[in-house]
N, C-alpha and C positions, 0 to 999 in steps of 0.2 A: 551464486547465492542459492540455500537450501531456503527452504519453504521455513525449517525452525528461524532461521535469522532475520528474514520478513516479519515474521511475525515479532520475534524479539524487539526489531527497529520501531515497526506500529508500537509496541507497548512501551515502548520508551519514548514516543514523542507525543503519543495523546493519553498515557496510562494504560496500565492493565483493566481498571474497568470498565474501559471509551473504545479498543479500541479494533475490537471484534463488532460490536454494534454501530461503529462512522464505518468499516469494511462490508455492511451490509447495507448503510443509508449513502452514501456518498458515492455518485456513477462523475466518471472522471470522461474527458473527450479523447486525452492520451490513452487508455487504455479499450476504444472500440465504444465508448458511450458505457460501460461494463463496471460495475462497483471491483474493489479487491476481490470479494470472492466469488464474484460471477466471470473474472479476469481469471483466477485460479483454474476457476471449474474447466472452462475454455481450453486450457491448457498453455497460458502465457507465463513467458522467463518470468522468475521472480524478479531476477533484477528489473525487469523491465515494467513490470507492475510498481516495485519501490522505485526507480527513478519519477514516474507520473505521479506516487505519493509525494512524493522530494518535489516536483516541481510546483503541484495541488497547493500544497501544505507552504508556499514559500522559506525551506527550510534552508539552513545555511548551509555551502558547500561544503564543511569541514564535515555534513553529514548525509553527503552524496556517496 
C-alpha cells in the first residue's frame, strides 16, 4: 500500500474533511500508542497503520 491510498481509504470512511484532523487527534495502542501521522513519521507500513485504523474504526472486512 502507498501512502496516496491511506489516505484515500481515511477519506472515504471518516470524509475528506475529518479525516486529516481524527489522523492527528486519535493515538491507536496497534500502532505504538502513535496517532496515523506520528505512525507515518516513525516510518510504519502503511498497511500496517490502515489495518489498526480497520480495527480502531470497527470497520467491515469487505474494507480490510
Amino acid at each position: 500500500m502507498r501512502e496516496a491510498e491511506l489516505w484515500t481509504r481515511l477519506e472515504e470512511v471518516l470524509g475528506p474533511g475529518y479525516a486529516r484532523a481524527w489522523a492527528d487527534l486519535v493515538v491507536m495502542s496497534d500502532l505504538g500508542g502513535r496517532c496515523v501521522n506520528e505512525a507515518i513519521t516513525a516510518g510504519l507500513d502503511f498497511k500496517t497503520i490502515w489495518r489498526a485504523v480497520w480495527a480502531y474504526l470497527e470497520l467491515p472486512e469487505s474494507l480490510r
